[in-house]
C-alpha positions in Angstrom: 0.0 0.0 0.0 2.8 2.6 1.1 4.5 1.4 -2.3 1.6 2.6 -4.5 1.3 5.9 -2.5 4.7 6.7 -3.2 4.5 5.6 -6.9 1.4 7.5 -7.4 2.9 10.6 -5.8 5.7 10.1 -8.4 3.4 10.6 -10.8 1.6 13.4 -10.1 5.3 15.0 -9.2 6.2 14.1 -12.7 2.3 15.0 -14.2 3.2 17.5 -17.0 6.0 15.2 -18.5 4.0 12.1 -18.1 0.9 13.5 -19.7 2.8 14.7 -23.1 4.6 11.1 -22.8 1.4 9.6 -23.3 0.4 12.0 -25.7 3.4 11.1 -27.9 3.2 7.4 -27.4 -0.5 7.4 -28.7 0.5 9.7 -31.3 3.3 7.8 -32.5 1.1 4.5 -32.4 4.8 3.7 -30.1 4.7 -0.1 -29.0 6.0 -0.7 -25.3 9.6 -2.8 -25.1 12.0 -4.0 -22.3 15.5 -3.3 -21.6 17.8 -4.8 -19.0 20.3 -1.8 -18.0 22.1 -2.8 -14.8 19.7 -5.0 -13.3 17.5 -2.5 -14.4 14.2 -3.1 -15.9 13.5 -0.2 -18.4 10.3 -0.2 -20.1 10.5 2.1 -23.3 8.8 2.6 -26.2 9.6 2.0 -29.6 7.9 4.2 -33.0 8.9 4.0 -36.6 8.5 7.1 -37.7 5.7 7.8 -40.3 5.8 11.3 -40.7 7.1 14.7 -40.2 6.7 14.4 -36.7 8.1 11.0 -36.0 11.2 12.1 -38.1 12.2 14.9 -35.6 12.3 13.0 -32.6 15.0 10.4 -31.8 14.5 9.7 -28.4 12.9 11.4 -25.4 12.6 10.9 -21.5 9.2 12.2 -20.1 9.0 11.2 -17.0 8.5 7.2 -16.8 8.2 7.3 -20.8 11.1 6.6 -23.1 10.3 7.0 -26.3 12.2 6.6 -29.6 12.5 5.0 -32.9 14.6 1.8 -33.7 19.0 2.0 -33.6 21.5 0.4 -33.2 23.0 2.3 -29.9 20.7 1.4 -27.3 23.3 0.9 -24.8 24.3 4.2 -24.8 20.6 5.6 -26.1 18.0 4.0 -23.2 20.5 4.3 -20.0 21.0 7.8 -21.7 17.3 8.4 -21.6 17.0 7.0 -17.9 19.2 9.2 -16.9 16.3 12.3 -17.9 13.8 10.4 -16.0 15.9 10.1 -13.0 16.5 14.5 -13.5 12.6 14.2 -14.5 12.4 12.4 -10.8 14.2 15.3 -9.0 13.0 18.2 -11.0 9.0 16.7 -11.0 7.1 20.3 -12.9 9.9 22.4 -13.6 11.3 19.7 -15.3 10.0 20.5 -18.7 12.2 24.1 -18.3 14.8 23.4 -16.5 16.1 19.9 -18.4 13.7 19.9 -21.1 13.9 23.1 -23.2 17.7 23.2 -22.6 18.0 20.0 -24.1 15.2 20.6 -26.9 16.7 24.2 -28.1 20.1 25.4 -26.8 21.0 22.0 -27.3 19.5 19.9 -30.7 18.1 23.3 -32.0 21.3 25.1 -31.8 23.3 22.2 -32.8 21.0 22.0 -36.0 21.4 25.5 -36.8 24.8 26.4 -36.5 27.0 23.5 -36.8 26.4 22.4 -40.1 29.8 22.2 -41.1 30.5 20.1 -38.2 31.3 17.1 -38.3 29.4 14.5 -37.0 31.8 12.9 -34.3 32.6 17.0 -33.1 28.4 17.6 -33.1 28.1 14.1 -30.8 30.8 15.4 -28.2 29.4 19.2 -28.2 25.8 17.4 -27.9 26.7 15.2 -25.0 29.6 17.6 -22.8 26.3 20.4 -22.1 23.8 20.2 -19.8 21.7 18.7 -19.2 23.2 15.6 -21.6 26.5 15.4 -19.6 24.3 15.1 -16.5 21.8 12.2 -18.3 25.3 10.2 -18.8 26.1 10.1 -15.4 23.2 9.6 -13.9 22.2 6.7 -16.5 25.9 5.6 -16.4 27.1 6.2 -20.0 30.4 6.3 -20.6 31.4 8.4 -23.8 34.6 8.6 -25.6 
């Protein structure tokens, strides 16, 4: 009983990022998977992507939900992604703002814009040394370089 109380409060801690999870994962017609990460059961859930929409995103933590499309790096992609919901844990509504839109804009937007010429191994690294990334690593336990 205490269990459920706790993992309801969770939930409603983590409300704003859970709704648009769910939001996506309907959208996305996403189809729940398991992933063993450190004795770790991760549930995640996996989209191909079918339009515009499904193109843009590669993988996203919203609270509990981790969605994104089919590759080939899921040890470094889903522990990645647990990380976030471990920040999304901490940070409950002022997640969205403090992790979210950092990661969203300064980070894949501004990356998209201006490093162009980059190349793609000098993108990854800026990507994953600014926060919130570098803090996802360690708090998922992804070891880069």
């Amino acid at each position: 009983m205490r269990l459920c109380l706790k993992q309801l409060a969770l939930w409603i801690w983590q409300l704003p990022q859970h709704l648009i999870g769910l939001t996506l994962i309907c959208l996305l017609k996403a189809d729940k998977r398991e992933w063993k990460h450190n004795e770790i059961k991760i549930a995640y859930w996996q989209f191909i992507p079918k339009s515009r929409f499904g193109n843009f995103i590669s993988a996203i933590s919203l609270g509990e939900y981790i969605i994104l499309k089919p590759r080939s790096d899921y040890d470094k992609t889903i522990p990645h992604e647990y990380g976030h919901s471990i920040q999304s844990r901490a940070w409950g509504p002022l997640y969205l703002p403090a992790v979210g839109v950092p990661s969203a804009v300064f980070n894949n937007l501004w990356d998209r814009l201006f490093h162009k010429d980059w190349t793609s191994a000098r993108r990854h690294d800026w990507y994953y040394n600014r926060y919130p990334e570098k803090q996802a690593d360690l708090l998922g336990g992804v070891v880069r370089g």
